[in-house]
C-alpha positions in Angstrom: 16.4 75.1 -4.7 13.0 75.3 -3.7 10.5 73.5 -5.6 7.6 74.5 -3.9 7.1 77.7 -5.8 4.2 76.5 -7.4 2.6 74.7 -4.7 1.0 78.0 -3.1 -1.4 78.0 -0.2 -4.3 80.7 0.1 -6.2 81.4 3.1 -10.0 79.7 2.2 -8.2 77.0 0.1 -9.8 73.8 1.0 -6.7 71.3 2.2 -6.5 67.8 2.0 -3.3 66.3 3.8 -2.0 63.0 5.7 1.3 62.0 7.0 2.1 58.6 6.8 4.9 56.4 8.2 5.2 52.7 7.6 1.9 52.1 6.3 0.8 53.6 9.3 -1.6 56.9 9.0 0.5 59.1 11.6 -1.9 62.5 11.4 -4.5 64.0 8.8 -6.4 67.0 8.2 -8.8 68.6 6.2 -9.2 72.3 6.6 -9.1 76.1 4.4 -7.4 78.0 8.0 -3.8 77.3 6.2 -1.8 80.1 5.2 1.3 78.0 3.6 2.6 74.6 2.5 4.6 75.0 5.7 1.9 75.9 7.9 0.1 72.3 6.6 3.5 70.3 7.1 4.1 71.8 10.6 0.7 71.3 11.7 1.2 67.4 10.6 4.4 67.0 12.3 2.6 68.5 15.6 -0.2 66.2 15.2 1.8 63.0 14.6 4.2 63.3 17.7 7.2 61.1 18.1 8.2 58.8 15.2 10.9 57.4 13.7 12.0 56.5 10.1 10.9 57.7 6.8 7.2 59.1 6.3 5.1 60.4 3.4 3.5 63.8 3.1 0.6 64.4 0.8 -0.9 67.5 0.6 -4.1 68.2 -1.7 -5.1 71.8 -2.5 -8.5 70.8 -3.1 -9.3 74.2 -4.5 -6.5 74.5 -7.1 -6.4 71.1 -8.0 -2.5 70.1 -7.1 -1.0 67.7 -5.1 2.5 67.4 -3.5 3.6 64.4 -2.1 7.0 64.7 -0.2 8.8 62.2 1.9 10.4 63.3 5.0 13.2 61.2 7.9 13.4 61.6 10.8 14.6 60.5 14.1 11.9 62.2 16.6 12.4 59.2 19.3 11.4 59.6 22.6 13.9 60.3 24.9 14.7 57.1 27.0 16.3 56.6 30.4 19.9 55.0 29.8 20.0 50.8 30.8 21.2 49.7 34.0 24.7 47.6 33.4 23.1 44.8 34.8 20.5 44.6 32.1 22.6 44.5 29.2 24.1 41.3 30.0 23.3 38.0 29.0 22.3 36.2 31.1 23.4 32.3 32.1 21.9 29.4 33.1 18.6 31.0 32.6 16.0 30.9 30.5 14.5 34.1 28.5 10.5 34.4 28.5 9.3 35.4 25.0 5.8 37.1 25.7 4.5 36.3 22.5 5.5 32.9 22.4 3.6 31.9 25.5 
């Protein structure tokens, strides 16, 4: 089910809409060049890059007066080079540096 329907996007519709992820304001963007509540999420998701966890969409048709506000998870990680063997292992007789303990 869709529920969407009535959340329709015209070209020239002024657009209010953040994406936000753990507090944290991952993109924005105010524009009237959007030709779909899809075109708005996409451009979001291309503007916030790599993240993890769950965000919150809000969209603003300033023009018609509605708001959608959509939450979205994901697991866009950056890929990361595998661990050497070595570095998994606790160590002994050593001590561990905590950086922001120093």
């Amino acid at each position: 089910m869709n529920k969407n329907l009535n959340f329709i996007v015209n070209v020239g519709d002024r657009i209010c809409a953040s994406l936000e992820c753990n507090g944290r304001r991952l993109a924005s963007v105010n524009g009237v060049n959007f030709t779909s509540l899809e075109s708005v999420k996409s451009t979001l998701l291309d503007m916030a890059g790599r993240y993890a966890g769950m965000a919150v969409l809000t969209v603003r048709n300033c023009t018609q007066g509605w708001r959608d506000v959509t939450a979205l998870a994901t697991m866009r990680r950056a890929m990361t080079a595998p661990q050497q063997a070595s570095d998994s292992q606790p160590r002994i007789g050593n001590q561990y540096l905590i950086p922001w303990a120093s």
